[in-house]
Residue, then its C-alpha position, 0 to 999 in steps of 0.5 A: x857676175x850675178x850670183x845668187x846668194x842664201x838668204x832667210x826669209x825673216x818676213x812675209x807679205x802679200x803687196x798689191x798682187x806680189x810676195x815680197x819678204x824680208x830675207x836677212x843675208x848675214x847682217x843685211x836685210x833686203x826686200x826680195x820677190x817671193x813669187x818664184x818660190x810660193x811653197x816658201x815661208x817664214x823661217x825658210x832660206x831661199x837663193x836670191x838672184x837681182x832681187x827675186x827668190x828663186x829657189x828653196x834651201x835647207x839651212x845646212x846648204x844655205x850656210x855653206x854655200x854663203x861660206x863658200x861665196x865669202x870665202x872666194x870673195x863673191x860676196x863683196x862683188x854681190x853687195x855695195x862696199x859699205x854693206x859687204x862689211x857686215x857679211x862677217x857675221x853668220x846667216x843665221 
């Protein structure tokens, strides 16, 4: 199952036509689409599904839905074995 998972948009640019950032997800950061969510910005959290922003969360909903997904085990569903080590640490 694909769930879409919090995440904080630590960097933003604009790359050949496309809004991409960089969203931090605990302790791992991946490269997002931000096209979906164009009102969002650095600093922001949003909810990324395979890859693509497609929602904008305040920060309070977005700890406590990662919360929630850690602890039904989603997460390590969501992210390859090696990295699902490093949601331990908070999304801030």
């Amino acid at each position: 199952m694909c769930l879409a998972i919090p995440g904080k948009i630590i960097a933003a640019v604009d790359c050949e036509n496309m809004r991409v950032g960089r969203v931090q997800f605990g302790g791992i950061v991946r490269q997002v689409s931000l096209d979906f969510v164009p009102e969002a910005d650095v600093g922001d959290y949003v909810m990324v599904h395979v890859g693509f922003a497609i929602s904008r969360v305040d920060a309070v909903e977005a700890e406590r839905t990662y919360k929630l997904l850690q602890e039904m085990g989603m997460l390590e569903q969501e992210l390859p074995p090696a990295e699902s080590e490093l949601t331990e640490s908070k999304l801030q």
